[in-house]
C-alpha positions as CSV (number, residue, x, y, z in Angstrom):
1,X,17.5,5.6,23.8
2,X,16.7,8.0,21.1
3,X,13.8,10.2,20.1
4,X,13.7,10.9,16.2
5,X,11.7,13.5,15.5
6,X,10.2,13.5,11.4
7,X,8.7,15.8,10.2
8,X,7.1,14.8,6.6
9,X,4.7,15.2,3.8
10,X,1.1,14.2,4.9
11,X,1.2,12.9,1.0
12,X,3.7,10.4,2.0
13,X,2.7,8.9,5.7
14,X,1.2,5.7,4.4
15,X,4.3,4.5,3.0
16,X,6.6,6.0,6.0
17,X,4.6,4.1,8.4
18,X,4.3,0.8,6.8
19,X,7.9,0.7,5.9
20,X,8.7,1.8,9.6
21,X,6.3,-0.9,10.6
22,X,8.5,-3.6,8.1
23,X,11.5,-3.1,10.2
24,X,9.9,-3.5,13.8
25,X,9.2,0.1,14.4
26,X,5.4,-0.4,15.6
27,X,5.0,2.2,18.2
28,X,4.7,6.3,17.6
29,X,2.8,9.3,17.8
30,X,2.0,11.5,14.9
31,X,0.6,14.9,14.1
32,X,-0.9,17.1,11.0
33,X,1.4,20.1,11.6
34,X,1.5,23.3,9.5
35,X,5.3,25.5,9.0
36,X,7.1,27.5,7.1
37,X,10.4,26.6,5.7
38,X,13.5,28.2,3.6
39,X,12.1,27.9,0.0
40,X,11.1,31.7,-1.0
41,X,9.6,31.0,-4.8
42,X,6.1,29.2,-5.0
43,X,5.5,26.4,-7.2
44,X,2.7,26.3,-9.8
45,X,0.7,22.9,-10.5
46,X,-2.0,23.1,-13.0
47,X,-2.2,26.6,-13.5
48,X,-2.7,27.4,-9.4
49,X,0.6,28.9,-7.3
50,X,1.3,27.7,-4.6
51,X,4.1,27.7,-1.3
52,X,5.9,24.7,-0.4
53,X,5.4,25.9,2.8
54,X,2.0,25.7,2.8
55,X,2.0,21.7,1.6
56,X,0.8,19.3,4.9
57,X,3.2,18.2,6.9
58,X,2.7,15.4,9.3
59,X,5.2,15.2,12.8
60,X,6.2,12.1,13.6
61,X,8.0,11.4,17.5
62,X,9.7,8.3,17.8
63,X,11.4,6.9,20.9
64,X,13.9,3.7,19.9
65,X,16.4,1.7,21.4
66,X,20.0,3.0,20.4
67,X,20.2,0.0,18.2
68,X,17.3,1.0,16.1
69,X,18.3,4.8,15.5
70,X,20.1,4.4,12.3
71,X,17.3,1.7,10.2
72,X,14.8,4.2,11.8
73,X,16.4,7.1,9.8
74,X,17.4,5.3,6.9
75,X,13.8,4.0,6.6
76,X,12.4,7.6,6.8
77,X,14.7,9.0,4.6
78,X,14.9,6.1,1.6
79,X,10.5,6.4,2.2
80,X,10.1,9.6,2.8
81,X,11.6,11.5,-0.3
82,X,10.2,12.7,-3.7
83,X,13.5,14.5,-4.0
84,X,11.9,17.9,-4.2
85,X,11.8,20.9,-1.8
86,X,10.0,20.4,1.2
87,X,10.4,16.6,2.0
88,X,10.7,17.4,5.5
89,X,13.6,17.0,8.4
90,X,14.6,14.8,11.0
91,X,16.2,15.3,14.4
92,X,17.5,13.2,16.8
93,X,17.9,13.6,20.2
94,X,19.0,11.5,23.6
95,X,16.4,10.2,25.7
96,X,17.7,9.5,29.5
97,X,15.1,7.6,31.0
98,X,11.5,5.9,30.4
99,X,9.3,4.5,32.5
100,X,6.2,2.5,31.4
101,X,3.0,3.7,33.9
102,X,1.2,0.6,34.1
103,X,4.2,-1.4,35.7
104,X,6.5,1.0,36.7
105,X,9.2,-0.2,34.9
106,X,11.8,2.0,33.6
107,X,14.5,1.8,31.3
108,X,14.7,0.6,27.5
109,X,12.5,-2.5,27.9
110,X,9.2,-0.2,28.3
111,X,9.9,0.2,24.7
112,X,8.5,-3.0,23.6
């Protein structure tokens, strides 16, 4: 199992989500986060500067089968991006075990 870790523009969730949801990801957990990132200059829209950093982020945590890690990424990535600084990242990391409470019952299955 894998967690995938996203973390995104709020601007863009809707479409992360449903496209996520087109390929039989229906289950994670999400969160408006704040950050700061690499990009030093600010960017001005309509006469007011901003910081990229200061743009809403939404976190999104993600626990998949092995078979699913790579649509899961490719779907975040192809839905995520506007192609300008401060899309967001993604990590992936192993998951040993995972038990479902109601039943007890552990392994990959309690992912479905």
């Amino acid at each position: 199992m894998k967690k995938i870790e996203a973390i995104i523009r709020k601007s863009k969730f809707r479409e992360v989500k449903n496209a996520l949801h087109e390929v039989g990801v229906n289950f994670f957990s999400y969160w408006d986060v704040t950050g700061l990132g690499n990009e030093k200059k600010g960017h001005v829209y309509r006469g007011v500067s901003y910081s990229t950093s200061d743009i809403q982020r939404r976190y999104l945590s993600i626990v998949v089968n092995d078979d699913f890690e790579k649509i899961t990424i490719e779907t975040i990535l192809k839905s995520a991006s506007t192609g300008n600084v401060g899309d967001g990242k993604i990590f992936v990391s192993d998951i040993k075990q995972a038990y479902r409470i109601r039943t007890g019952e552990e392994g990959g299955n309690t992912l479905n």
